[in-house]
N, C-alpha and C positions, 0 to 999 in steps of 0.2 A: 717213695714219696714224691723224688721229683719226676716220674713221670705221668703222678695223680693228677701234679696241677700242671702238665703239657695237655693231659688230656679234659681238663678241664676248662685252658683257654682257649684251648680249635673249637671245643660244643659252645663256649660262649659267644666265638668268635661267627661264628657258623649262624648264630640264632639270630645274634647282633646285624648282621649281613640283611636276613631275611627280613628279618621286621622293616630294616629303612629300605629295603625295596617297597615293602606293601604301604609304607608313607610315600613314598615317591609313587606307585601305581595310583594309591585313594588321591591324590593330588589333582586339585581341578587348574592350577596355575601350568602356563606351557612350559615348557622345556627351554635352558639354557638362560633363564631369567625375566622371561618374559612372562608378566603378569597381567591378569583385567583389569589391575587399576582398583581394587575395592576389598576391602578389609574385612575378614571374616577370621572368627575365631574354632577352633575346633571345638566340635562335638564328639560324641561319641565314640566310636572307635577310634578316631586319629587321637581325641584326647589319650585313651587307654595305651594305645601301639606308642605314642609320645612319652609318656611317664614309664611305660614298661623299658624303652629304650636307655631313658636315664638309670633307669635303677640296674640294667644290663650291665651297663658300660660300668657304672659303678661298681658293681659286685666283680666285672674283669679287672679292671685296675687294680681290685684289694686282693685276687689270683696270683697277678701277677707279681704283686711287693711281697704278695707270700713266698709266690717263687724264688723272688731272689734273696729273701731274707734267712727258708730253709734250703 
């Protein structure tokens, strides 16, 4: 059992990884904090890659208190 959920936090860990790459790639703001200066909300895919990360991280964290609670 506890090597279900090792091997279930590196595939989260792993997925978590990639998605906020491809938010960082789809990003039109530069690099290091530098932005154009003007307000824009996300659409479409950033919105989806955005909530899919939350609900990632979420379902890793409840892995994890799995882990340490079995």
């Amino acid at each position: 059992m506890d090597q279900l959920f090792t091997i279930l936090m590196m595939v989260f860990a792993v997925i978590i990884v990639i998605i906020i790459l491809m938010q960082t790639r789809g990003s039109t703001t530069g690099l290091f904090g530098q932005s154009d200066g003007s307000f824009r909300s996300r659409r479409g895919i950033e919105q989806i890659l955005f909530r899919l990360t939350i609900i990632l991280i979420v379902i890793f964290v409840g892995v994890a208190v799995l882990n340490v609670r079995f």
